[in-house]
C-alpha positions, 0 to 999 in steps of 0.5 A, a space after each residue: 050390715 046391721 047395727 050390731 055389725 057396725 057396732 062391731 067393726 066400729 070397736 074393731 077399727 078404734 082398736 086398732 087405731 088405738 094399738 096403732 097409736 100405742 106402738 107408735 107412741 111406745 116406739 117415739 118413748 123407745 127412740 127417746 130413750 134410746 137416743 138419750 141413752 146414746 148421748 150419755 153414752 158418748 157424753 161419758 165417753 168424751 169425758 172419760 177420754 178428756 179425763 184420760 188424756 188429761 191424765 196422760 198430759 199430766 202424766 207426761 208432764 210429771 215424768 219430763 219433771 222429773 227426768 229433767 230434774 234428775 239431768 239437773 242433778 247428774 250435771 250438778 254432781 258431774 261439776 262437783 265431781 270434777 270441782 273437787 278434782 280440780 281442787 284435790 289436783 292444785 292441793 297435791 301440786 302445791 304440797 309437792 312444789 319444788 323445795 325454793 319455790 314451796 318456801 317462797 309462797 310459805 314465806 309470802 303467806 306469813 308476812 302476808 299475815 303481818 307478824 311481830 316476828 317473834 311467832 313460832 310456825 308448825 309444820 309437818 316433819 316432812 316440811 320441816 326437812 323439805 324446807 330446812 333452817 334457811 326457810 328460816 333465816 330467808 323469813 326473818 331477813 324479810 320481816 326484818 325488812 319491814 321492821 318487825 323483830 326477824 326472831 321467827 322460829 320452828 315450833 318443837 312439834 310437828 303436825 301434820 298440815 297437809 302442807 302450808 303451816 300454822 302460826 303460833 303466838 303463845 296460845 293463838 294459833 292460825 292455820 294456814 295449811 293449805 287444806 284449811 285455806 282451800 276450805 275456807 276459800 271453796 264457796 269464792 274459789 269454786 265461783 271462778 273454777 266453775 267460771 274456766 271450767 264450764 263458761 261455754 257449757 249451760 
C-alpha cells in the first residue's frame, strides 16, 4: 500500500469514526429529548388528573352542600308546615269551644288583665250571641270578688276578633283575641310544640 493509499484509508477510517460518532452523539441528543419529553409529558399528565380529581372532589363536595342544604331547607319548611297547622287547629278549637266552657277561659283572661271593672269588651257579633248577657253578670260577680267595681259591659260595636275579645277603657283598648295572643306568643309557644312534636327526631 503506498502513501497516498494510506493517506486515503486514513481519511476513510477517521470519517467513519467520526459519522460513528456523530450518530451516536445525535441518538444519545435524541434519546435525551425523547425522555424529557416523556417526563413532561407524564409530569403534565399527573397534574392534570391532580387537577381533575381535585375538581371533582371539589365538585362532589359542592353538590353534597348543596343537597344537604336543600334537606335542611325541606325539613325546616315541613316543621313550619306543620307548626302552622298545630297552631291554626288549637285556634279553630278554641273559637268553637262549647258555649260554658268558651266563657270561663274569656272570663279567666280578663281578670287575668286586673281591670277597674268598668271597661266595655268588644266581641265578635257571633260571640256576643254565643255567650250571652250571663257571660256578663258571671264577669262582674267575679271582679266584684276581688274588689273592683263589677260594672264590665259589651261594647255597641261589634268586631270581628276571630275569637277572644279587646278590652276597652276610654280610647285604650287591648287585644285579646285569640289570633293576636297566638301572634304574639308564636316565637315562646313554637319552642314547646317543636319540643312535643319533634323531641325523638334530629
Amino acid at each position: 500500500m503506498n502513501g497516498v493509499e494510506k493517506i486515503i484509508n486514513k481519511i476513510k477510517s477517521d470519517a467513519q469514526s467520526q459519522a460513528e460518532n456523530n450518530i451516536k452523539a445525535a441518538q444519545e441528543k435524541a434519546d435525551a429529548i425523547i425522555k424529557a419529553a416523556k417526563e413532561e409529558a407524564a409530569e403534565k399528565y399527573n397534574g392534570i388528573i391532580e387537577k381533575t380529581k381535585s375538581e371533582i372532589a371539589g365538585k362532589r363536595k359542592r353538590l353534597i352542600s348543596m343537597a344537604e342544604l336543600e334537606a335542611r331547607k325541606i325539613k325546616l319548611k315541613a316543621k313550619q308546615d306543620l307548626i302552622r297547622e298545630v297552631f291554626s287547629l288549637a285556634h279553630k278549637k278554641l273559637i268553637t269551644l262549647p258555649p260554658e266552657e268558651y266563657g270561663k277561659i274569656l272570663s279567666d283572661m280578663i281578670i287575668g288583665l286586673n281591670p277597674e271593672g268598668n271597661e266595655e269588651i268588644i266581641v265578635s257579633e257571633e260571640d256576643r250571641k254565643k255567650l250571652g248577657d250571663s257571660f256578663i253578670k258571671m264577669v262582674n260577680a267575679k271582679l266584684k270578688e276581688n274588689g273592683k267595681k263589677g260594672e264590665l259591659k259589651y261594647s255597641d260595636i261589634c268586631r270581628e276578633t276571630e275569637g277572644g275579645f279587646i278590652l276597652k277603657s276610654g280610647d285604650i283598648e287591648i287585644n285579646c283575641s285569640f289570633s293576636s295572643i297566638l301572634r304574639m306568643e308564636y316565637n315562646k309557644i313554637e319552642a314547646e310544640v317543636i319540643k312535643v312534636l319533634f323531641h325523638d327526631l334530629p
